[in-house]
N, C-alpha and C positions, 0 to 999 in steps of 0.2 A: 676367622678363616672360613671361606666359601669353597662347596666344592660342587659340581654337577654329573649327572651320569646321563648320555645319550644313547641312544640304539635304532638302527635298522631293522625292522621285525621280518625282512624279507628276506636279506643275508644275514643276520645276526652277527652285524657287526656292533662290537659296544665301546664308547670310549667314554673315557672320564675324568675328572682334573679333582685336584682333594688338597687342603691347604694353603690357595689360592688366595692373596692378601692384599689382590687389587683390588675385590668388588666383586658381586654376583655375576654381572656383565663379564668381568675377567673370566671368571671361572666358568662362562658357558662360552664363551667364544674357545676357549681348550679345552673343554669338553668336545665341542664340535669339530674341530681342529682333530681330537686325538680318533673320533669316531671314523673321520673321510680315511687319517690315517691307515684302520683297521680297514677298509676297503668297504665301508658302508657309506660313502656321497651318494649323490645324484643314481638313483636305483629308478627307471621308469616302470618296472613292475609293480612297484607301489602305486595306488590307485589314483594317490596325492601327485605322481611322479616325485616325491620327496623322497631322499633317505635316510640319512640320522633326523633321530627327531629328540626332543626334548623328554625325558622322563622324569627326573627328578632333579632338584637341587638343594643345598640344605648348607645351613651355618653352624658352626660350631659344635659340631657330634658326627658319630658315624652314621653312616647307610650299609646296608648292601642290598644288590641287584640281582635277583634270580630270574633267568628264564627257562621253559620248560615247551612242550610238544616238537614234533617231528616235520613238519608240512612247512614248506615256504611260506611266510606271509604269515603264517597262523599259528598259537600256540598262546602260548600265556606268561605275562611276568608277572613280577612282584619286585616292590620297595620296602625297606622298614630299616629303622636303626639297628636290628641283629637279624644274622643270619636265617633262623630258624622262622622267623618272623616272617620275615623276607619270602621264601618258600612257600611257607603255610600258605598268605595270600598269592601266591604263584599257581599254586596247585587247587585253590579252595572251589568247589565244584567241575576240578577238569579232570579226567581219567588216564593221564597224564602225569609223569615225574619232572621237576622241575632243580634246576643245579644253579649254583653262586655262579655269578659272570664278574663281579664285582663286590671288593666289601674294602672299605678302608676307613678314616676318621680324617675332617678338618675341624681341627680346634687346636686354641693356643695352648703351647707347653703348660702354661699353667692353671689349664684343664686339667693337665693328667696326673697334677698332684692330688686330685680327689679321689 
Protein backbone atom coordinates (compact mmCIF):
# COMPACT_ATOMS: atom_id res chain seq x y z
CA UNK A 1 0.00 0.00 0.00
CA UNK A 2 1.51 3.49 -1.22
CA UNK A 3 0.67 6.60 -0.05
CA UNK A 4 2.17 10.45 -0.71
CA UNK A 5 1.85 13.79 0.89
CA UNK A 6 2.09 17.11 -1.39
CA UNK A 7 2.19 20.76 -0.34
CA UNK A 8 2.26 24.37 -1.45
CA UNK A 9 4.58 26.27 0.93
CA UNK A 10 3.03 29.54 -0.42
CA UNK A 11 -0.62 28.77 0.36
CA UNK A 12 -0.28 25.83 2.45
CA UNK A 13 -2.31 23.81 0.67
CA UNK A 14 -1.71 20.00 1.48
CA UNK A 15 -3.11 17.00 -0.14
CA UNK A 16 -2.37 13.40 0.22
CA UNK A 17 -3.50 9.84 -0.84
CA UNK A 18 -2.76 6.73 1.79
CA UNK A 19 -3.63 3.03 0.94
CA UNK A 20 -3.10 3.39 -2.58
CA UNK A 21 -2.74 -0.29 -4.29
CA UNK A 22 -1.98 0.92 -7.67
CA UNK A 23 1.64 1.85 -7.31
CA UNK A 24 3.85 4.81 -6.13
CA UNK A 25 2.94 6.52 -9.41
CA UNK A 26 -0.97 6.03 -8.38
CA UNK A 27 -0.44 7.29 -5.25
CA UNK A 28 1.39 10.69 -6.30
CA UNK A 29 -0.79 11.41 -9.09
CA UNK A 30 -3.72 11.77 -5.96
CA UNK A 31 -1.73 13.08 -3.87
CA UNK A 32 -1.29 15.79 -6.48
CA UNK A 33 -4.90 15.61 -7.63
CA UNK A 34 -6.04 16.03 -3.89
CA UNK A 35 -3.39 19.05 -3.34
CA UNK A 36 -4.78 21.37 -6.56
CA UNK A 37 -8.02 20.25 -4.89
CA UNK A 38 -7.12 22.00 -1.58
CA UNK A 39 -6.42 25.16 -3.84
CA UNK A 40 -2.66 24.67 -3.92
CA UNK A 41 -2.05 24.19 -8.16
CA UNK A 42 -0.27 26.45 -10.18
CA UNK A 43 0.71 29.47 -7.41
CA UNK A 44 3.07 32.01 -9.61
CA UNK A 45 4.27 33.36 -6.22
CA UNK A 46 6.34 30.61 -5.96
CA UNK A 47 9.81 31.25 -7.42
CA UNK A 48 9.46 27.77 -9.45
CA UNK A 49 5.94 29.19 -10.52
CA UNK A 50 4.99 25.59 -9.32
CA UNK A 51 2.68 24.69 -6.55
CA UNK A 52 1.98 21.48 -4.95
CA UNK A 53 5.17 20.03 -4.86
CA UNK A 54 6.22 16.57 -3.73
CA UNK A 55 7.14 15.90 -0.06
CA UNK A 56 7.03 12.69 0.78
CA UNK A 57 5.95 9.24 -0.18
CA UNK A 58 6.24 6.01 1.61
CA UNK A 59 4.94 2.21 1.56
CA UNK A 60 3.58 0.32 3.97
CA UNK A 61 3.51 2.43 7.32
CA UNK A 62 2.46 5.62 8.61
CA UNK A 63 3.75 9.33 8.05
CA UNK A 64 2.75 12.39 9.25
CA UNK A 65 3.23 15.99 8.02
CA UNK A 66 3.72 18.96 10.05
CA UNK A 67 4.07 22.43 9.19
CA UNK A 68 4.84 25.41 11.19
CA UNK A 69 5.77 29.63 10.75
CA UNK A 70 3.49 32.42 9.82
CA UNK A 71 5.06 34.17 6.45
CA UNK A 72 3.82 33.08 2.95
CA UNK A 73 6.34 31.13 1.27
CA UNK A 74 8.31 30.51 4.43
CA UNK A 75 8.23 28.58 7.40
CA UNK A 76 9.17 25.00 8.09
CA UNK A 77 7.93 21.35 7.77
CA UNK A 78 8.53 18.25 8.84
CA UNK A 79 7.90 14.23 7.70
CA UNK A 80 8.32 11.18 10.00
CA UNK A 81 6.45 8.02 10.70
CA UNK A 82 4.82 9.61 14.20
CA UNK A 83 3.63 12.69 14.95
CA UNK A 84 5.81 13.99 17.40
CA UNK A 85 8.62 13.03 15.17
CA UNK A 86 7.18 14.80 12.56
CA UNK A 87 7.14 18.27 14.60
CA UNK A 88 10.45 17.96 16.37
CA UNK A 89 11.98 18.14 12.79
CA UNK A 90 9.36 20.83 11.80
CA UNK A 91 10.41 22.95 14.45
CA UNK A 92 14.40 21.75 15.00
CA UNK A 93 16.20 25.25 14.96
CA UNK A 94 13.18 27.54 14.06
CA UNK A 95 11.68 29.88 16.55
CA UNK A 96 8.48 28.90 15.39
CA UNK A 97 5.58 26.41 16.49
CA UNK A 98 4.81 23.78 14.15
CA UNK A 99 1.11 21.55 13.92
CA UNK A 100 0.11 17.94 12.06
CA UNK A 101 -1.46 18.78 8.50
CA UNK A 102 -1.52 15.31 7.87
CA UNK A 103 -0.95 11.95 9.72
CA UNK A 104 -2.56 8.57 8.38
CA UNK A 105 -1.06 4.90 7.64
CA UNK A 106 -0.82 2.72 4.11
CA UNK A 107 -0.29 -0.68 4.82
CA UNK A 108 -2.09 -4.03 4.30
CA UNK A 109 -4.64 -5.17 6.88
CA UNK A 110 -2.25 -7.63 7.78
CA UNK A 111 0.13 -5.23 9.03
CA UNK A 112 -2.06 -4.20 11.69
CA UNK A 113 -2.18 -7.60 13.27
CA UNK A 114 1.34 -6.72 14.67
Amino acid sequence: RWGAIYFNPVNRAVGYSENNTEGEESARREALASCIKAGGGQNPIARDGKGCRLKHEYRNVCAAFAVGGKEEGKGGTGWSDAEQKAISACEAGQSFKCTIRYSGCSRHPDYLRY
